[in-house]
C-alpha positions in Angstrom: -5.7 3.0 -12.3 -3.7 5.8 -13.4 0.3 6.0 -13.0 2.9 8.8 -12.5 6.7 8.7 -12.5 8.2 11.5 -9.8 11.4 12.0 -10.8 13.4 12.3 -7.4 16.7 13.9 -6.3 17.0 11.5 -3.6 16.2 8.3 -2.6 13.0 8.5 -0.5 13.0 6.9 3.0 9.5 4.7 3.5 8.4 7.3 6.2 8.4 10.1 3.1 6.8 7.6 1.2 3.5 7.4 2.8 3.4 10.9 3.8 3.4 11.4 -0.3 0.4 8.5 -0.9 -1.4 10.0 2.3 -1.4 13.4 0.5 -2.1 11.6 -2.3 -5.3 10.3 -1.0 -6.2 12.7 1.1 -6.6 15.1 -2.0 -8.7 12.6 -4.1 -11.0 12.1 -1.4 -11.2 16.1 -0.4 -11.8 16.8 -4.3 -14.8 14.0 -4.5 -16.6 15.5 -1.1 -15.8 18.5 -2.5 -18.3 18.0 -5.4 -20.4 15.5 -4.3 -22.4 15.3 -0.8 -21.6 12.6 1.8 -25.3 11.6 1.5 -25.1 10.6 -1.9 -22.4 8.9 -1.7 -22.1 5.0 -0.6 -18.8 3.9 -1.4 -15.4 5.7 -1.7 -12.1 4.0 -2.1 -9.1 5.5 -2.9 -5.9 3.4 -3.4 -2.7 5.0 -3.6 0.6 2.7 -4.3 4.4 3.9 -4.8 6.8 1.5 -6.8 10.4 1.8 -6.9 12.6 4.6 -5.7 14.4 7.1 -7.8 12.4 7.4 -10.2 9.5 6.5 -7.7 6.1 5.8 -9.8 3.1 6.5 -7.5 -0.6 4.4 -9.0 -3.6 6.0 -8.0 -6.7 3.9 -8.4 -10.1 5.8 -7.3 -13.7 4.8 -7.6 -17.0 6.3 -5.9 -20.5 4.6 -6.0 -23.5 7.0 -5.7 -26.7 5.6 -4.2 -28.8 6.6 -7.8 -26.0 4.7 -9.7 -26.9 6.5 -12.7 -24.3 9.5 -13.2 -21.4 9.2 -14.8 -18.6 9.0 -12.4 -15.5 9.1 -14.5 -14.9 13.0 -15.2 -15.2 13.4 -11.4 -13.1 10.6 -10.6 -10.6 11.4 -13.5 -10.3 14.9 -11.5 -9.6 13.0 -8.4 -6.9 11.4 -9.6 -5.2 14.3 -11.2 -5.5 16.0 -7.6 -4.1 13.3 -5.7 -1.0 13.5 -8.4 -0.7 17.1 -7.6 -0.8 16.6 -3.8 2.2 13.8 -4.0 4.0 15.9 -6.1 4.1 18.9 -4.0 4.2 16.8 -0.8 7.6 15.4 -3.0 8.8 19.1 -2.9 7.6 20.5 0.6 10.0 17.2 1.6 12.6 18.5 -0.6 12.7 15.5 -3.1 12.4 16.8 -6.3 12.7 19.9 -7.8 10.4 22.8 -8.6 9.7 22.8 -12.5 9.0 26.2 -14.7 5.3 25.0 -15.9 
């Protein structure tokens, strides 16, 4: 399980929340279909949890199971994770609750 702090510029109601853990998962899920067919796949679970408020730290847990068992997993799922951050991060700004950094 991997964690990120979102630092906020408001409190976050509980409906803005979940629509920032449903983007969340969303995205990790997209980005493992997205490289690996249904077919192959037997198990997908995506957990996305948000912890405090201001600053609100989101945990994203994902794991797949293929049915061959035998491929390594982790760079995939490490990828996952990174675009379910970036989806509950710019969910956090198309809900105007943080602010746009200069990368």
């Amino acid at each position: 399980m991997m964690q990120m702090p979102l630092e906020l510029t408001r409190i976050p109601t509980d409906d803005e929340i979940e629509q920032m853990c449903l983007a969340a998962q969303e995205a990790a899920r997209n980005h493992l279909l997205s490289k690996v067919s249904l077919k192959r796949i037997t198990d997908i679970d995506v957990t996305v949890e948000a912890v405090g408020s201001k600053p609100l730290t989101l945990s994203v847990d994902v794991a797949v199971e293929l049915e061959s068992g035998e491929e390594d997993m982790d760079p995939l799922v490490d990828q996952a994770t990174e675009a379910a951050f970036e989806a509950a991060e710019g969910k956090a700004r198309e809900l105007n609750l943080c602010r746009d950094t200069a990368d």
